[in-house]
N, C-alpha and C positions, 0 to 999 in steps of 0.2 A: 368410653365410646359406647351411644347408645344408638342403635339400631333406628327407633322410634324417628331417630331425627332424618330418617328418610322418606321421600315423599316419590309417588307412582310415579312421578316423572324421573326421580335419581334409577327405582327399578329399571325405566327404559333405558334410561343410558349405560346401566351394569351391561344390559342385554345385548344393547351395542353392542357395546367393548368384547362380549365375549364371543359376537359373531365373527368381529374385526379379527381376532386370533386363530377363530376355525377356518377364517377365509383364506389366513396368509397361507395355508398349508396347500390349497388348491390351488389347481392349477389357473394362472393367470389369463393366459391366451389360449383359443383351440385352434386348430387347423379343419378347413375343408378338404379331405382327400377321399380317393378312392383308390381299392386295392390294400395289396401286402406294405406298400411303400409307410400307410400309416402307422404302422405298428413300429416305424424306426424313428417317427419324428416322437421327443423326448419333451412339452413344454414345462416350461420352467413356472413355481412358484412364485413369491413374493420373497421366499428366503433364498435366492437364487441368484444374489446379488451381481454379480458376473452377466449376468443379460438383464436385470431387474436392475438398476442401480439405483433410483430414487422411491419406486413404488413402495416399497418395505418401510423408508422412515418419515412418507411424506403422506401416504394415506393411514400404513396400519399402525406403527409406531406412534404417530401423533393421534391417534383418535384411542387408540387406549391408554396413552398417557394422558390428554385430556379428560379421558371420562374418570382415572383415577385421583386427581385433581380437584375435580370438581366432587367427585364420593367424599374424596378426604375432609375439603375444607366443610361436607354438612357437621363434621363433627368438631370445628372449631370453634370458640364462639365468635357470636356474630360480629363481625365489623373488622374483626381480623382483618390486616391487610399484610401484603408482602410487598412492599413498592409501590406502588399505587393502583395496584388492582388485589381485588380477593383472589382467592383462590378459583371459586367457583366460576369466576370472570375468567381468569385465565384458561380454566379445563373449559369454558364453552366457546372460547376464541380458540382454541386449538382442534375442539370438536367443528369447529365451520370452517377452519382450514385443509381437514383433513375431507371433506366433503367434496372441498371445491379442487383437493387433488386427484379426490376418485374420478371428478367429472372431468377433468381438463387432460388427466390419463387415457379416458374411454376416446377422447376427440382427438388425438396425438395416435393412435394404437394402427402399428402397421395397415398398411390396406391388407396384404397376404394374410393375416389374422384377424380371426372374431375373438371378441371377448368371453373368458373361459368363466367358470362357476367362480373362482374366487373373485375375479373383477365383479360379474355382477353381485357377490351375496356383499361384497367390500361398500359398492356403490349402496344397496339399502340397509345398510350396518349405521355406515356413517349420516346415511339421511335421517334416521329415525333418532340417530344419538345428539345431530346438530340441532334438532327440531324442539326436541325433547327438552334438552338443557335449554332454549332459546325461551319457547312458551310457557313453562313450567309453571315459573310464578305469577301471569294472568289469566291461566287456564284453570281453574277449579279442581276440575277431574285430575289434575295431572300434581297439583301444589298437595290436594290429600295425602294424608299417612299413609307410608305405605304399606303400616302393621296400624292396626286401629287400638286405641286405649285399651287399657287391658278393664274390662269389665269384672260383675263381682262373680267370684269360683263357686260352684257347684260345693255343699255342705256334704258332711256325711251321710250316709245312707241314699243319697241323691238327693237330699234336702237343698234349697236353696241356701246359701250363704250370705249373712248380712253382710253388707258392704261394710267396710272399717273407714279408717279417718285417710281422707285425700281422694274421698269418690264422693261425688255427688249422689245423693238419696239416699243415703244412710239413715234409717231411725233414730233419730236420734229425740231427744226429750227438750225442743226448744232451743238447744244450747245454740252458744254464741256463734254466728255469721251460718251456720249449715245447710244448707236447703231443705226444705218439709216442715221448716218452724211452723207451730200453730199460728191459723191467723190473728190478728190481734196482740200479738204476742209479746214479750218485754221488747222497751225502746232498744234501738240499733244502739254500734258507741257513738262515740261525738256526738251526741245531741240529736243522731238521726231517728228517722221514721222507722217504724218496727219492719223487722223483717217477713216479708208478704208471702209463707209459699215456698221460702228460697227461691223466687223467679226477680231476678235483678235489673232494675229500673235506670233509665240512662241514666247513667252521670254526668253534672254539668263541669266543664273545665273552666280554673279560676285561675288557674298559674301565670304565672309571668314566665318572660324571658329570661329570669334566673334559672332555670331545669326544674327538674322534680324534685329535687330534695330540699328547694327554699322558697318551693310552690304553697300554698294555705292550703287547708283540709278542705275537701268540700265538707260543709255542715250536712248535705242530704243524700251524701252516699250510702248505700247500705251493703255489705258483704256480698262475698257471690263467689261461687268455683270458676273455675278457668283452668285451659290445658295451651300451653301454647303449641306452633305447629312446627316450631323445630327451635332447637337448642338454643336459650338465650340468656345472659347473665342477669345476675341479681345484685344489684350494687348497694352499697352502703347506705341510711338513711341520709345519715350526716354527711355526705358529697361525694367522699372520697371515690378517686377512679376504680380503685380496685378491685375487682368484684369479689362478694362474699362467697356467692353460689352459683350453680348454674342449673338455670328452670328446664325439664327434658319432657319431650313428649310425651302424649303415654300416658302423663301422672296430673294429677288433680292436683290445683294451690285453690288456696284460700287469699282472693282479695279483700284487705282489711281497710281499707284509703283510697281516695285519689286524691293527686296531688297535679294537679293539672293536664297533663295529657300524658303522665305517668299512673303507677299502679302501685301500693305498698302493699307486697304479696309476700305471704309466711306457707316455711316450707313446712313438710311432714316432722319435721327437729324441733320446731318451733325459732328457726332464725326468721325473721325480715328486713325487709330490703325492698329496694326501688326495681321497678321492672320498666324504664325506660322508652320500649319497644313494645307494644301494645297493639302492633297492627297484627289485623286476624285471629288475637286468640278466640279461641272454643269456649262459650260458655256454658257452667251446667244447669 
């Protein structure tokens, strides 16, 4: 379970969910009174089942369980499905269920009662949580990491610390695929153009509808880092489904191939494998 693989919009949905909890405990309804008489009227929470009977598992119970849902499935890999929806599909359909009960509770709420602090904190818990999970992944701001890559550490003495292997900019002496190669420098593999800089030149796609792994090399790819932006597997070269590894936020690959609108990316072990899913990553 890597943290990394959460993005600013999964934090706003945490934040939800943990308003949706402070809220159940307040009170629901308030009363307009005057006098001693107030101090005998008692309103009931959200745990209060007995005068509350649906509000508890239809606003607050579902939006924390949705938002946990959807946290869980960032750490599964991608494509996971359970029936025909992800997880994360399921925690944001139960995040805009849980919205439309806060609302439809506020319109239903006796006339003799106003709505108390947990109704309203419950109503923009679940707005910000449904919104959140909804936009997420075409909102920029929100699709971000929600903990950024880890950069290189602080050396002894307050010295700066060279970056090691799986970070872009490391010093390194020309070697193979790195970023900061001299210009001019030994040919790429495959037959490619030297590496420029380590600043990475489109790649063109050659593959067929066979997938990545019986895609042809491009001949003018050249190496490059990449981070992707949340947890994704690494599949076999030679086809098989089953993934070898799985790529985590946070941490730098080395792209060695393309194989059509695939990637053959080598981890910090030196395994390789197919990266499939190529949309968004970071490059260094």
């Amino acid at each position: 379970m890597n943290i990394r693989s959460l993005t600013r919009g999964d934090g706003a949905v945490i934040g939800a969910a943990v308003l949706l909890f402070i809220a159940s405990f307040l009170d629901y309804f308030s009363a307009d009174c005057d006098g001693s008489f107030c101090d005998k009227i008692e309103m009931p929470n959200a745990w209060d089942t007995e005068k509350l009977q649906l509000i508890l598992p239809t606003v607050f119970l579902t939006g924390i369980i949705g938002a946990a849902l959807l946290i869980i499935g960032r750490f599964l890999p991608e494509g996971r499905k359970f029936g025909a929806v992800t997880l994360p599909q399921f925690g944001t359909s139960l995040l805009v269920v849980s919205l439309w009960s806060a609302v439809w509770a506020m319109i239903v709420a006796p006339d003799q009662a106003s709505m108390g602090a947990g109704a309203i904190i419950a109503l923009i818990a679940s707005l910000i949580g449904a919104v959140a999970a909804l936009v997420s992944p075409t909102v920029p701001a929100l699709s971000a990491p929600l903990m950024p890559a880890a950069g290189p550490r602080p050396g002894p003495y307050g010295g700066p610390q060279q970056a090691g292997y799986g970070y872009p900019g490391a010093p390194q002496q020309g070697g193979y695929g790195y970023p900061g190669a001299p210009q001019g420098g030994q040919p790429g593999p495959y037959g490619g153009q030297p590496v420029q800089g380590g600043q990475p030149q489109d790649a063109q796609s050659h593959g067929g509808p066979q997938g990545a792994a019986a895609g042809a090399p491009d001949p003018n790819f050249q190496p490059f880092w990449f981070a992707v932006p949340m947890a994704r597997p690494l599949f076999p070269e030679d086809g098989s489904p089953q993934p070898i590894a799985e790529l985590a936020p946070g941490t730098w690959y080395l792209a060695v191939e393309q194989r059509g609108q695939a990637l053959v990316a080598q981890t910090q072990d030196g395994r390789r494998g197919i990266l499939q899913d190529t949309s968004n990553i970071q490059r260094g």
